[in-house]
N, C-alpha and C positions, 0 to 999 in steps of 0.2 A: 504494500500500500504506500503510496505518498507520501509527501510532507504538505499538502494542500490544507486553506484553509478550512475548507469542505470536513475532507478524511479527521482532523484532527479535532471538528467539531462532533464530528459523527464517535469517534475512539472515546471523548470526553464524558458521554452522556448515559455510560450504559453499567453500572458495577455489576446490577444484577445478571447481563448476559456475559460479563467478563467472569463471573464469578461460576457461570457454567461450560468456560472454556471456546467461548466463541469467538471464532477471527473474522474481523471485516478484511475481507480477501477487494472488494472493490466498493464505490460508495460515489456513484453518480447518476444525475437525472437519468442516464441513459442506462443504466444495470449498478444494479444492487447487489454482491456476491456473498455468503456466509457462508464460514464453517465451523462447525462442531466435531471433535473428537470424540469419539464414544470414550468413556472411561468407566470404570468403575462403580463408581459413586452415579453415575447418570444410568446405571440400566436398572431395568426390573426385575423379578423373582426370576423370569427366566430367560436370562442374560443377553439381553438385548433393550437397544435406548427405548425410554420410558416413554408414553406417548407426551408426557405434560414435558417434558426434556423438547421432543418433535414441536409440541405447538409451541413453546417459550421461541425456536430459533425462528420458527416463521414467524411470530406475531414481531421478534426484534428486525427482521429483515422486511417484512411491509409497511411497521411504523419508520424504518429507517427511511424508506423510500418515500413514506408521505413525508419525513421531516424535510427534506432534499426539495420539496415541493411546495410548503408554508410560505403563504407570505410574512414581511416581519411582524413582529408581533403576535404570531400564532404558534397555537401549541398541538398535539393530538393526542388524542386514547382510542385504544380497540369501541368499537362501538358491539361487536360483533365475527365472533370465528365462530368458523365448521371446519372439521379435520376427519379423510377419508384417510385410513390406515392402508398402505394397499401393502409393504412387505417391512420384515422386521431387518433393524440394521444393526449387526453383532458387534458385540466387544470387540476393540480395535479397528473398528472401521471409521470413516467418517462423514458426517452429514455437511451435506451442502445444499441450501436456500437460495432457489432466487425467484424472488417477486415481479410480475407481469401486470399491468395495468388492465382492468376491465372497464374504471371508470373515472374518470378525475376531475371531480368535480370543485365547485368551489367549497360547501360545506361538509361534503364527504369524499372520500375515494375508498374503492372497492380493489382488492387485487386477489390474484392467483395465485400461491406460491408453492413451488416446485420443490418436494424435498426427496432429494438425490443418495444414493450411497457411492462409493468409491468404484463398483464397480459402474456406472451410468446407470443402473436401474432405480425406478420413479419409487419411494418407502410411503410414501403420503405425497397426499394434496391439500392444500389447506386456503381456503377464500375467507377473507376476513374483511371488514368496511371499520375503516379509518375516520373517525371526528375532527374535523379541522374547527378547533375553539379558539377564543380569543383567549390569550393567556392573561392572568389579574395578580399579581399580588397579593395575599392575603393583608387583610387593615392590620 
């Protein structure tokens, strides 16, 4: 990744998905790239990544792609995901996210996001709609 103003505001904003081992592999209007390393700590009873693991790196690579899209002064939250489980992604492998526009609106955006294993086969799909708020201050 870059030293851009962009990358460096995107790397800044995220403990929670750094905290689950995820790399911002790219981070432009034009593609959004993520990666997750399966570990340990991230699969389930039976040893493969947890689906709440799966939806945490999509819902941080669609909100990453709406933030990339905010005008100043605004902020977003998930308004809404759905996540289709299509194959399980094993310990040592690694997931990679990237989000496709279905709609970009002004108060909302809608995306698609692709989540891949190592070898190119599709683990999930996940569509989620994005809230573009005005961000406030608390008094």
């Amino acid at each position: 990744m870059d030293d851009s103003p962009i990358s460096a505001s995107i790397e800044a904003h995220s403990p929670y998905s750094e905290s689950l081992g995820m790399e911002v592999v790219a981070a432009t209007r034009d593609a959004v790239v993520l990666r997750m390393p399966v570990t340990r700590a991230l699969t389930n009873r039976n040893g493969v990544l947890h689906g709440g693991a799966i939806m945490s790196l999509a819902d941080h690579a669609a909100g990453t792609a709406t933030h990339l899209r905010l005008p100043p002064g605004a902020a977003t939250t998930t308004l809404e995901s759905k996540t289709n489980f299509l194959r399980p992604i094993r310990l040592g492998d690694v997931a990679e996210a990237r989000p496709a526009a279905l709609h970009l609106g002004r108060t909302t955006m809608v995306w698609q996001t692709t989540i891949t294993r190592r070898d190119g086969k599709v683990a999930a799909v996940v569509t989620q709609t994005q809230l573009v708020l005005e961000w406030k201050d608390p008094d």
